[in-house]
FIDRENLUM-843342 format. One record per residue: residue in three letters; x, y, z of N, C-alpha, C, O in turn. Coordinates in steps of 0.05 Angstrom, whole numbers, plus 5000, padded with zeros to 4 digits. Layout:
ALAXYZXYZXYZXYZ...
***
This chain:
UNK167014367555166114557575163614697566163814817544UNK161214717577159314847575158715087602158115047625UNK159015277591158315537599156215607612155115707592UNK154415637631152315717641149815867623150216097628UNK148415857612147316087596145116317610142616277608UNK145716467620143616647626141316677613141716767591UNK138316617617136316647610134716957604134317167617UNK134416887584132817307572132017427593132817657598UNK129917267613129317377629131317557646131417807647UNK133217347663134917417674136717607671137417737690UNK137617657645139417817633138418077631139918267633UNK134118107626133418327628133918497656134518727661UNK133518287669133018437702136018487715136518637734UNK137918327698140518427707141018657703141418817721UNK141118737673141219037660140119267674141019487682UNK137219137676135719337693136819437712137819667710UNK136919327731138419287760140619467756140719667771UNK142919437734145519577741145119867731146720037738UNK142519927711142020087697141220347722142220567723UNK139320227739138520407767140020467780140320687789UNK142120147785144620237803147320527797148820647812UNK146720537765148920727759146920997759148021217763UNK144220987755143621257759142821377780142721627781UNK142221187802141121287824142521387848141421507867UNK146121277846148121227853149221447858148421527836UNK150421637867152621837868155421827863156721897844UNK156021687891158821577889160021267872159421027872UNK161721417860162821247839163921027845163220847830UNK166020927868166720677888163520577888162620397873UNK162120727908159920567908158220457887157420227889UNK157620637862157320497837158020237829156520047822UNK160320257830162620007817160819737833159119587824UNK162319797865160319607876157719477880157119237882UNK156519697880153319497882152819407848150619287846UNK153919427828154519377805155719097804154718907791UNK157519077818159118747816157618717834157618467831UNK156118747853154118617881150918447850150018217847UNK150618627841148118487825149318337802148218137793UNK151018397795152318177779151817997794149417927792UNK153817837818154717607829151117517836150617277836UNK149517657841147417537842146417397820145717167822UNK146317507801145417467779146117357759144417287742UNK149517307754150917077745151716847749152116667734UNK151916877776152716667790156616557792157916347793UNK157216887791160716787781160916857812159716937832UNK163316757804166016707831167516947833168316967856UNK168017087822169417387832168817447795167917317776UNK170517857803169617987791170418177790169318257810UNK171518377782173718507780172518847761170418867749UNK173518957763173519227748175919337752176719347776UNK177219417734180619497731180119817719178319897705UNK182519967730182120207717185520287705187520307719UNK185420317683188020447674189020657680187720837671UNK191520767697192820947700195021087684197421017682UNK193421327671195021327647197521477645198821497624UNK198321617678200521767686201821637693204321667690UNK200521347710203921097719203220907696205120757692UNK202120877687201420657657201920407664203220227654UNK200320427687199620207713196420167711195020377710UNK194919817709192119807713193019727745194919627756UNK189919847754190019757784187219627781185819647760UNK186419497804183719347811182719577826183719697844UNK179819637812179119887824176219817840175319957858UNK175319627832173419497858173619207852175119137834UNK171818957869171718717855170718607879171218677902UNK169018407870167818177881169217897890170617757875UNK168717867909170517577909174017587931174917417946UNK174917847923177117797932177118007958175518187961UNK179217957975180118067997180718307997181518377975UNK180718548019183318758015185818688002186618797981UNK186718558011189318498008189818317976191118457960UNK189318137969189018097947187318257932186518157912UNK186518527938185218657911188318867908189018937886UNK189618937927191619067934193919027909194919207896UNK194418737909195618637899196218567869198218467860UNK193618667851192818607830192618827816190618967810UNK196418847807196719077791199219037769201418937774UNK198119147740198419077714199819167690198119307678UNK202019147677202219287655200819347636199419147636UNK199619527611199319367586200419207572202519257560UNK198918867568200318737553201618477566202818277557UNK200818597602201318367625199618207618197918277602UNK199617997625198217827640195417777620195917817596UNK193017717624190917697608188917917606187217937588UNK189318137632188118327638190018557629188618757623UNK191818587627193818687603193918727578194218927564UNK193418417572193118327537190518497529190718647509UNK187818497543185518627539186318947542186819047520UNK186319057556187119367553188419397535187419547519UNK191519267527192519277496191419297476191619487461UNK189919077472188819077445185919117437184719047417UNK185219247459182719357470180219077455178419157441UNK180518867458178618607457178118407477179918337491UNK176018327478175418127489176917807494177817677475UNK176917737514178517477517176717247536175517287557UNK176817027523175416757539176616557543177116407524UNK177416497563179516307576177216077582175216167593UNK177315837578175215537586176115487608174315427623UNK179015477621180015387645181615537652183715517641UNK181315717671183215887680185915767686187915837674UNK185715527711188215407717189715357699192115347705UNK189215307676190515127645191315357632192215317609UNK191315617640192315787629194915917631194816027653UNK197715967619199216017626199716407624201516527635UNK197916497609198216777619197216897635197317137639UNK195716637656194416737682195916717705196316537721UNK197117037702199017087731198117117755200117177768UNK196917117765194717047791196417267809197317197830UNK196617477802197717677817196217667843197217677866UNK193317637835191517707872193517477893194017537917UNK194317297886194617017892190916907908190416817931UNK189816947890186916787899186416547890184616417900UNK188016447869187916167853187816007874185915857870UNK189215947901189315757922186415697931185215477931UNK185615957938182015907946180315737926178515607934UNK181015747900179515767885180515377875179115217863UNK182615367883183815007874181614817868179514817881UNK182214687851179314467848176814547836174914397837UNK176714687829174214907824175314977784177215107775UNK172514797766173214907748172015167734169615157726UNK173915427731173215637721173215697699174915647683UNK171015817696171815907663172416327665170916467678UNK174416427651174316657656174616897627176116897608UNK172117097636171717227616172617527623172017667643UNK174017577603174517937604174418137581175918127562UNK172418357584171518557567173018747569174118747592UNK173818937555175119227553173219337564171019227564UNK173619657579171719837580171620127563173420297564UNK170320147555172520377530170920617532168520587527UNK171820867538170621097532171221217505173421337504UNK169521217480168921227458171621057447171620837457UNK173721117430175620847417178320877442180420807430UNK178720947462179720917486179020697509176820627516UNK181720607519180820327533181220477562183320597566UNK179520467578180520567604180820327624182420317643UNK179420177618179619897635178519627629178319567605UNK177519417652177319247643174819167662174519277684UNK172518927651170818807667171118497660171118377638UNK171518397689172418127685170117917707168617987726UNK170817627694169117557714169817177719170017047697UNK169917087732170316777734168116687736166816847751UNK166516487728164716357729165316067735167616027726UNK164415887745164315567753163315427726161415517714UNK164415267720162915047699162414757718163014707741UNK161314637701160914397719162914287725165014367715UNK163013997749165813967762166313717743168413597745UNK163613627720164813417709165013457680165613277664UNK164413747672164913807645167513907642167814137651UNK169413797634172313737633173513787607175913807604UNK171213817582171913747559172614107549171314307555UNK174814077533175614357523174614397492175814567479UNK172814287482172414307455169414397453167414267461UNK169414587443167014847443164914647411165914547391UNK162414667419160714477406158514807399158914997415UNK156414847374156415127364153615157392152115327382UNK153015107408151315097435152715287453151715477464UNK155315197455157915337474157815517470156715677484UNK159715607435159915847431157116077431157116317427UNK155415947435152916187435152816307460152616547463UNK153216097483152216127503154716307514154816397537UNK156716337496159816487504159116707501158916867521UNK158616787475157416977460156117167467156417407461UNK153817047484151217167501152817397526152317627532UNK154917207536156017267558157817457553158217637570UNK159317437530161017677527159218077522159718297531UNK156617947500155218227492154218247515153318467517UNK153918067539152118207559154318397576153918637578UNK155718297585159718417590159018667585157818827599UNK160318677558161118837538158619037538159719237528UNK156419107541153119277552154219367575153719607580UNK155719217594154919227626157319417617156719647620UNK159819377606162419547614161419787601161419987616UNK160519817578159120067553157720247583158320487589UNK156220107594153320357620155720427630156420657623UNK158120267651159620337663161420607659162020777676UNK162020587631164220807624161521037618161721187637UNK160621077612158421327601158121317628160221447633UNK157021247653156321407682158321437688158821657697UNK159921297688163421367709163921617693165321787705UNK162921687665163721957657162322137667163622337676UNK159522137669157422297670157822387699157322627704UNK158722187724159622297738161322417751161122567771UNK163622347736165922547730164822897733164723037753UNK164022947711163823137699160823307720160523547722UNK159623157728157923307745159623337774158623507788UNK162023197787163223307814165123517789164423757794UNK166023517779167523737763165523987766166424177780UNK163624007758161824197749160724317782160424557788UNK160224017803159524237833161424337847161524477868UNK164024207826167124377850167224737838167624947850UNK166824707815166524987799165325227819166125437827UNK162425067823161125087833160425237856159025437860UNK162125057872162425107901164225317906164325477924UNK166725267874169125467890168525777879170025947888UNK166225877859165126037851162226147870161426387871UNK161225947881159026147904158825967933157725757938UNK159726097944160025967969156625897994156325828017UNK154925957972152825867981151225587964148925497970UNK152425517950151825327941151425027950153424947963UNK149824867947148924667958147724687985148224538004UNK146724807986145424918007143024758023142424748046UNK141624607991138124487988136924667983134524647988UNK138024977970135225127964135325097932137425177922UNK132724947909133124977889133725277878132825477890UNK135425287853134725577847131925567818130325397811UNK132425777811130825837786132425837763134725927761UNK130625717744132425787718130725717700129325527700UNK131025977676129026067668130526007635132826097630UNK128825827613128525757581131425627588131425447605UNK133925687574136125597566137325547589139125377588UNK136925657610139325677637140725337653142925227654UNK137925277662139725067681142225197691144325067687UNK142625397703144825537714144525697725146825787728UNK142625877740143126197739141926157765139526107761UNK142526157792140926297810139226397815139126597800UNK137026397833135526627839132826537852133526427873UNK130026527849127926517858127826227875128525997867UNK126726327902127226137930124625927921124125767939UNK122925897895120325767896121025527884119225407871UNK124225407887123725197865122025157846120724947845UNK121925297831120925267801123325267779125425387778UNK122125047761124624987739123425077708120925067705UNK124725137691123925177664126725187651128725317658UNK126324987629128524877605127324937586124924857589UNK127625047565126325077542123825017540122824877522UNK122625137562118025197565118324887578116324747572UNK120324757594119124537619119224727642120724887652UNK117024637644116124847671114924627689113524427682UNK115724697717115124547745116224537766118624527766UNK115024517784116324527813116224287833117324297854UNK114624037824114323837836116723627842118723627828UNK116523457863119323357859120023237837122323267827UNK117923057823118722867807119523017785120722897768UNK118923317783120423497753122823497761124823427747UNK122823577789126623717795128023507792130123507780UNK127023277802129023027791129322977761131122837752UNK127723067748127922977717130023367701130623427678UNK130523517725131623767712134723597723136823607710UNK134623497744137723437758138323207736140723147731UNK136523087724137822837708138323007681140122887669UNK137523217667139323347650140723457651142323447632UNK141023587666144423757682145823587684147723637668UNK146323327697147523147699148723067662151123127656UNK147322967644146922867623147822997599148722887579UNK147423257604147423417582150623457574151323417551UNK152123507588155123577583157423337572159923357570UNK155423067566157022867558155922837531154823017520UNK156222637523156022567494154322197501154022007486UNK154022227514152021957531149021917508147222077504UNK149221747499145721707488144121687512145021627534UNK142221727509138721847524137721667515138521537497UNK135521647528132421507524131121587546131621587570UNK129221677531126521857548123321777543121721797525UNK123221677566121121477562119621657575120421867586UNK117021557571113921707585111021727570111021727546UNK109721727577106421757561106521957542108122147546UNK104721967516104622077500102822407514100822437529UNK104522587501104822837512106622977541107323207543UNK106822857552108522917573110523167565110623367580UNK111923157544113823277533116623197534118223347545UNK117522947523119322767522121223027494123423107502UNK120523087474121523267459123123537470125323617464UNK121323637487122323897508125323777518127523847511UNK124623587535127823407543129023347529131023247540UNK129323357508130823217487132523447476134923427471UNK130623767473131824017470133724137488135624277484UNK132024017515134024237533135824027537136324077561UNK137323827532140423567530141523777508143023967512UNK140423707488142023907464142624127469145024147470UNK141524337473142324647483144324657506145924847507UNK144424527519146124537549148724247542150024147561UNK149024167517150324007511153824267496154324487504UNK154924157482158324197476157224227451158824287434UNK154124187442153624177395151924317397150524357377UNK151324457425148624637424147824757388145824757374UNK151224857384151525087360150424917334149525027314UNK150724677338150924377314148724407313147324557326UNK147624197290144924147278143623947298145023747305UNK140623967311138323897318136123747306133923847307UNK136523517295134923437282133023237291133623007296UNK130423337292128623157301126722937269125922987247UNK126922717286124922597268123522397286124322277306UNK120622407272118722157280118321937271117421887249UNK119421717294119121487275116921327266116921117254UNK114421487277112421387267110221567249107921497247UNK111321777239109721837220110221797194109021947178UNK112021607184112021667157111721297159112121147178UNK110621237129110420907127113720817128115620967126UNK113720547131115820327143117420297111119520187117UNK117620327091118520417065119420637064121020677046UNK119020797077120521137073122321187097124021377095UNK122221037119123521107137125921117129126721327119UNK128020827130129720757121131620977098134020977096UNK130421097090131221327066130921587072132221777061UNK128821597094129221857110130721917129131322137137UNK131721657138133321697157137721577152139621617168UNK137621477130140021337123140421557092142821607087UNK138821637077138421747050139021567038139621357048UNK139121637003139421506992140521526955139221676940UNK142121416946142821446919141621466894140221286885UNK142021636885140221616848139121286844140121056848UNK137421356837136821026820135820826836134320656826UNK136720806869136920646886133620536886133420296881UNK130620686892128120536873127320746857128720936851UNK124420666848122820756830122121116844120921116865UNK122721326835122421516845124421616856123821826869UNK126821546856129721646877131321806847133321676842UNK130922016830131622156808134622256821136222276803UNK135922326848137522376850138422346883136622286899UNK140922376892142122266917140922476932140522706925UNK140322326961139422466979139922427009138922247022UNK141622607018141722577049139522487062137222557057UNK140122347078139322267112138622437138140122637141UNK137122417153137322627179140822537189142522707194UNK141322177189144422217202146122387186147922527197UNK145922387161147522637159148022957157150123087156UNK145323037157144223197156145123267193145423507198UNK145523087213145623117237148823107250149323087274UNK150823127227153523037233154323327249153923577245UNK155823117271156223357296154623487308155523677321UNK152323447309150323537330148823307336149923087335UNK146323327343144723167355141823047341140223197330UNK141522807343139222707323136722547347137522367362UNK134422637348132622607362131022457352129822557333UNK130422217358128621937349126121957361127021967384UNK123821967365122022067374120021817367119321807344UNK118921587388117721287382118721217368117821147346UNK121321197376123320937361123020667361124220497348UNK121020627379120320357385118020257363117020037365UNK117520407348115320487326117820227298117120037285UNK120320357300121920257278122019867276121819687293UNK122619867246122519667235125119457254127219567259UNK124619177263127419047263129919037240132319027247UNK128619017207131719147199132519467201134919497201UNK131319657203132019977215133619847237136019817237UNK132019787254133719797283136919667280138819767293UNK137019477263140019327263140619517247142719607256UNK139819647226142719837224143020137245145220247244UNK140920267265141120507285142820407302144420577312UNK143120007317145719937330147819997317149520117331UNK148519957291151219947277152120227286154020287301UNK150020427274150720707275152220757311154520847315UNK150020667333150420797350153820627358155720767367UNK154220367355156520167359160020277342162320297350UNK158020317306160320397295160720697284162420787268UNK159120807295159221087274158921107243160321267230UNK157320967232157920837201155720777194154420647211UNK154620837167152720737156153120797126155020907115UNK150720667115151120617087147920847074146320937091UNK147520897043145421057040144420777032145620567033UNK140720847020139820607008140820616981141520826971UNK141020396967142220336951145520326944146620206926UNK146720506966149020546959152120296975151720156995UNK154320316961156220086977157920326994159020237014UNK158520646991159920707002158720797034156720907043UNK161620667047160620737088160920967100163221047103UNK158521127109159321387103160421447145159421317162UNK162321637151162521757179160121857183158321897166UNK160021917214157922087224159422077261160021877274UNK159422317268159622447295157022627303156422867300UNK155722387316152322487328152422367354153522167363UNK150522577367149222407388146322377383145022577376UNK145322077386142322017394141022057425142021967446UNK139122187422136322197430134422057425132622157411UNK134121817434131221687433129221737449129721827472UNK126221687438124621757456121221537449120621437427UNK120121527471118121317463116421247483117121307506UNK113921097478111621147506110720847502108620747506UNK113020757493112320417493113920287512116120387515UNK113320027531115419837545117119697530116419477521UNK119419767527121519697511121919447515121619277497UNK122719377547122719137558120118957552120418717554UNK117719027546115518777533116618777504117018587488UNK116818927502117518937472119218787458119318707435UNK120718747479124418537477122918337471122818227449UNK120918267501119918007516118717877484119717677473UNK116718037473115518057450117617997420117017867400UNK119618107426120718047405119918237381119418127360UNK119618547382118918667367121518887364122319047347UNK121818847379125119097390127418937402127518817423UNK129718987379131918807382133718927415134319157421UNK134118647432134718697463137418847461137719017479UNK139118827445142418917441141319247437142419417452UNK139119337417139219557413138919757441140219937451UNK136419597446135119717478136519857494136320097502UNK139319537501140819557520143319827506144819897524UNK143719957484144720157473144120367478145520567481UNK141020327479139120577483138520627508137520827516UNK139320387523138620497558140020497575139720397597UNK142920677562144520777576144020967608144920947630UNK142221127595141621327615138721477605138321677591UNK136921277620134821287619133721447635134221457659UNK131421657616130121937634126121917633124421967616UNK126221857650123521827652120922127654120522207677UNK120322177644118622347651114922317669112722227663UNK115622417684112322327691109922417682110022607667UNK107222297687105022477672104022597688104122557712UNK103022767677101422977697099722987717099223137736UNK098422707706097022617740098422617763097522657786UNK100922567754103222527777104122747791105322757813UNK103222957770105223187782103723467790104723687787UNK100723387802098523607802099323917820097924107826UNK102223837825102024137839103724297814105124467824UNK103924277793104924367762102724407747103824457725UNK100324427743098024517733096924737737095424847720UNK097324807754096325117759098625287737098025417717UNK101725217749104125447738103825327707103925487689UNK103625117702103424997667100525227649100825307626UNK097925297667095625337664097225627648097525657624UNK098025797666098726117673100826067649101226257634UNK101825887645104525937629103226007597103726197582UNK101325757591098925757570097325957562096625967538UNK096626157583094926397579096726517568096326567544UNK099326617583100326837574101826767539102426947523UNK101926507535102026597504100026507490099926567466UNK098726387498095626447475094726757475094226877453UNK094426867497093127137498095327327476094327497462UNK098227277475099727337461099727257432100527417415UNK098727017424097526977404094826917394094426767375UNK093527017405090527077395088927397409086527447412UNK092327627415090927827428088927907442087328087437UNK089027727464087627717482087527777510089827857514UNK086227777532087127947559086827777583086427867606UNK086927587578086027397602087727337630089927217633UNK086027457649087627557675087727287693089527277710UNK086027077692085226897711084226697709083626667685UNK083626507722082226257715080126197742081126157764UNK077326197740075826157755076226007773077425817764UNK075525977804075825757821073725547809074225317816UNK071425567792070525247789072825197763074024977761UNK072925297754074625247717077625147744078224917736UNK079125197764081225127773081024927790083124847800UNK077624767801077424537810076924267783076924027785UNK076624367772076024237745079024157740080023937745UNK079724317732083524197723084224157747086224057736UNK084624127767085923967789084423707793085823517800UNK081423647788080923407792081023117760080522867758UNK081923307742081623147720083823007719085723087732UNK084022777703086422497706087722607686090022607696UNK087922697666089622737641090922597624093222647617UNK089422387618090122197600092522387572094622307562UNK091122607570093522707550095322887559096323077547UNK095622827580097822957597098123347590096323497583UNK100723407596101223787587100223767556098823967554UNK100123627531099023677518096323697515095123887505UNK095523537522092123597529091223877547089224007542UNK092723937565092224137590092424417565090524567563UNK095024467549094624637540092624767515091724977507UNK092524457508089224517485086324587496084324707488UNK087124457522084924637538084324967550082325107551UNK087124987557087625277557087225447533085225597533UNK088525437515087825497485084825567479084025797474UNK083425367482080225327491079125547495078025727482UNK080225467532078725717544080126017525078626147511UNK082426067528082926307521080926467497080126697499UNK080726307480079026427455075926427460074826587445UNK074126297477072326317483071526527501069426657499UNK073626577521072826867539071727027534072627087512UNK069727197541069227437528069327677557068427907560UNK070827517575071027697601072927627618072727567642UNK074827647604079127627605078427407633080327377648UNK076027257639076727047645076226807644073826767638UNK078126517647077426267636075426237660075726327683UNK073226077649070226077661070125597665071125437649UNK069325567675068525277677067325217653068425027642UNK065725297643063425257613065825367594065225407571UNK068225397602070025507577071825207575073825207561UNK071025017588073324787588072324637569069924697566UNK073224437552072324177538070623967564071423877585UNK067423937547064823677566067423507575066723387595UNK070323427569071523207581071823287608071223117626UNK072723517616072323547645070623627661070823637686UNK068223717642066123707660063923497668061623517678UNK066223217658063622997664064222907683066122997695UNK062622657694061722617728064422517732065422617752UNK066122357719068722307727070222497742070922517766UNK070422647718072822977731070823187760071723277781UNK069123197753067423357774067223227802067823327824UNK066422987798065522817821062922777822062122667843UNK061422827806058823007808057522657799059222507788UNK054322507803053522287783052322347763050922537757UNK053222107749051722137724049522257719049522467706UNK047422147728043422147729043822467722046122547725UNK042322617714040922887714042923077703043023317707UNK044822897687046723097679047123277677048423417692UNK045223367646045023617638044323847658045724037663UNK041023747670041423937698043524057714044124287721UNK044923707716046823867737050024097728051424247742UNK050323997694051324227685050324477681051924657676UNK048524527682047124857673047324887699048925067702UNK046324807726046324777752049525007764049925227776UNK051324747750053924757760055025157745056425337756UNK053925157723055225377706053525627716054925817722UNK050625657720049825867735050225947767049626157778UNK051325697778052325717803055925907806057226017824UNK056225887783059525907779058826287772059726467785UNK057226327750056726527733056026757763056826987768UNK054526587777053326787802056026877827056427107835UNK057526637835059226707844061126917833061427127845UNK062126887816064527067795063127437798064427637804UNK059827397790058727677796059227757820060027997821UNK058927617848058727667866061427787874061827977889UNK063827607857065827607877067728017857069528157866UNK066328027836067628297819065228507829065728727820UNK062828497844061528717860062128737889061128877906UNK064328507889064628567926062028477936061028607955UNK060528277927058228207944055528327942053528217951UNK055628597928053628787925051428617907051728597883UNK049728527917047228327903045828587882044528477865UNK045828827880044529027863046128997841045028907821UNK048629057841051229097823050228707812049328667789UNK050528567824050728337808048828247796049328077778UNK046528307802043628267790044428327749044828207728UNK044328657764044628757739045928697718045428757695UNK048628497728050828497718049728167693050228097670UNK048428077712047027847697044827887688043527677683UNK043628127683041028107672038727967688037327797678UNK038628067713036027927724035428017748037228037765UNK032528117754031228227775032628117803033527887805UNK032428327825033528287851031828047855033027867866UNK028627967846028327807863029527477858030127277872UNK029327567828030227147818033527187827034926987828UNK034627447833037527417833037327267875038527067884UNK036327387885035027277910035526977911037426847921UNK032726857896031826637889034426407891034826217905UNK036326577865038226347858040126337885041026127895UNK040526577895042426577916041226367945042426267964UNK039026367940038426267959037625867947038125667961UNK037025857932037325577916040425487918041125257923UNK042225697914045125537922046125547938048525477937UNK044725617963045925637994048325857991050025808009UNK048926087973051326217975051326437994049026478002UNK052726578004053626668029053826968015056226998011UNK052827158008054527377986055627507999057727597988UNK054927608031056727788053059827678049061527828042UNK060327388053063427388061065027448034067327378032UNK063127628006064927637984065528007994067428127985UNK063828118010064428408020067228458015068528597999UNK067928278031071328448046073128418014075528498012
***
């Protein structure tokens, strides 16, 4: 019997697929289903099953499935220890049957075997386990060919078994972490609901550093530990930590370098059950590919040249709280096989050493690389990925999110001015067409080195256009052409300098002359060289 083998490709876009389907999803029935719906596309099996253990009648029932009827899904209910889907919840392992019919622990409770007569199956079933707890089962029949007849597994077979079980065994892993995650978020809106009876309404509230909780300001604006924004694409990335945070679920937080993938990573931990626990961040790409391994596993006396005595790890250093990977995609292929073990077994070893040490952590990964080219590439092991992309949080960049630049701008002043005692009340309308038209390749980090900028250059509590970094004042960000540049910067900055006088004398051309050092008549001159209007600054 030869087994079908799913191709890399395929297997990526399967994952993918169920990966969206469980986050984008609400309802949990419906989950299940469009879940076995992209399976059957994508495997090409014959039915398909998801079982859930009932641990008050200590009864499995069929809790969605592909393939079969009402009535035969009705029907398809289990002891521990029954049947083949029994035997799996028992002994919480995997099982591979080559011929279903030829099997005698296959009790065909659905009675679907009739449909299925003539038809050779092969059938696979994974445990689903919420951490060393079996809650159920994912099963699946697949077709072999009608003339591969032969029952003797050749080492081709078993790979291609193999493939099929870890891909399973991924698909049941996303399953139990969202079926939790959503658990615990209708838990959290019944609280909710039965505590303020205006709730769910559609009006966001406010919540301000640590909250994610607290009621109040009608402006949808959000802030988690200094994420600040009001755009949709933030509130969707504040609803995917509320959601996230109260489980013990690994993360991956993908997005462009600066965005603030780290900020997310703080406000999971703070609004998590280890808030109180240790926080440990590390970068996996700043230290060389020789030190990692030891910075992050530690390591024993003696173990190389320079190791004078034993030394913890961030994982241990992180036991019972939370450990934050920050371009993990940066790490070595042997690092990565042992961060699967960790995240699979809870267990690792120091360098040099034979004893296996515990650890109770949650990971945080984070990274601004395509994981998935990366697979394609072969630089990032696909098992780990699929570990790490349980519940994937995307952050957007700032180009994306331009109605958040102004409240990000204001957020910036008030603590630079706080730390560089300073008074800065405002930001000029050219200095605030400037940051609305620039792309921001370096996203909120870039925006706030700009702010920073301006703040210390002021010498008149306000950020001025000539106070920004030449990157936004070139023809790109302005709109302005190339040719006559310079002109047209001195152009652009005395046009700005004149307005600002105009607009702090109320218009009074005497008051603003003065204010710039220059006779009524060149003050005339310029006003009239820039077509400006000074009456409508009167009112």
């Amino acid at each position: 019997m030869k087994t079908p083998k799913p191709p890399k490709p395929t297997a990526i876009t399967l994952l993918s697929e169920v990966s969206r389907a469980l986050v984008n999803q609400e309802d949990i029935s419906k989950v299940l289903r469009l879940v076995l719906s992209i399976m059957s596309e994508q495997m090409e099996m014959t039915r398909g099953v998801i079982t859930i253990l009932n641990r008050d009648t200590d009864e499995i029932v069929i809790n969605e499935s592909f393939g079969l009827t009402e009535e035969e899904k009705a029907r398809g209910r289990y002891k521990p220890g029954e049947g083949l889907i029994g035997h799996v919840v028992e002994s919480g392992r995997h099982i591979v049957v080559p011929k279903i019919d030829e099997e005698p622990r296959f009790l065909d409770r659905t009675g679907s075997r009739e449909r299925f007569s003539g038809k050779q199956l092969c059938f696979i079933c994974v445990p689903i386990k919420m951490g060393h707890e079996v809650i159920g089962t994912l099963s699946i029949d697949k077709p072999t060919g009608e003339n591969e007849v032969s029952t003797s597994f050749d080492m081709e077979c078993h790979e291609r078994i193999n493939e099929l079980v870890d891909l399973l065994t991924i698909i049941g892993t996303m399953i139990s972490q969202a079926v939790r995650i959503k658990q615990l978020a209708a838990e959290e809106s019944e609280t909710r609901r039965s505590l303020d009876p205006h709730f769910g309404n559609g009006l966001m509230a406010y919540y301000h550093d640590d909250a994610l909780g607290h009621a109040g300001s009608e402006e949808g604006i959000l802030a988690s530990s200094s994420i600040i924004g009001k755009s949709k694409a933030m509130l969707s990335v504040f609803k995917m930590i509320g959601k996230i945070s109260p489980t013990n679920a690994t993360a991956l937080i993908l997005g462009e370098s600066g965005v603030g993938k780290e900020l997310v990573a703080s406000a999971i931990h703070n609004k998590s059950r280890r808030a109180d626990e240790p926080f440990i961040k590390f970068n996996c790409a700043a230290l060389p590919e020789s030190i990692v391994e030891s910075e992050l596993f530690g390591h024993e006396k003696g173990a190389f040249t320079g190791a004078t005595a034993t030394r913890q790890g961030r994982f241990e250093m992180a036991d019972r709280g939370t450990i934050f990977l920050d371009e993990v995609g940066e790490l070595s292929l042997p690092v990565q096989a042992k961060l699967l073990r960790i995240l699979q077994e809870k267990e690792f070893e120091r360098v040099g050493g034979s004893k296996t040490l515990k650890t109770d952590i949650r990971v945080i990964a984070a990274t601004n690389r395509d994981l998935e080219q990366e697979v394609t590439k072969g630089r990032f092991r696909e098992d780990l990925y699929y570990r790490l992309n349980i519940f994937p949080i995307t952050v957007p960049p700032l180009r994306e999110r331009k109605s958040d630049i102004l409240l990000l701008a204001d957020y910036f002043i008030e603590k630079y001015n706080s730390m560089n005692f300073k008074g800065i009340r405002r930001i000029s309308t050219r200095a605030i067409d400037l940051l609305m038209r620039y792309h921001w390749p370096g996203n909120v980090r870039e925006l706030e080195n700009c702010i920073e900028r301006g703040v210390i250059l002021s010498e008149d509590d306000v950020i001025h256009g000539y106070h920004l970094p030449p990157s936004l004042q070139s023809a790109e960000s302005s709109g302005t052409p190339a040719a006559g540049s310079l002109q047209q910067r001195l152009d652009a900055i005395e046009h700005e300098m004149i307005i600002e006088a105009l607009k702090r004398t109320r218009g009074n051309m005497s008051k603003a002359s003065r204010q710039l050092g220059l006779s009524e008549r060149v003050m005339g001159l310029r006003v009239k060289k820039f077509d400006i209007d000074f009456r409508k600054y009167r009112s």
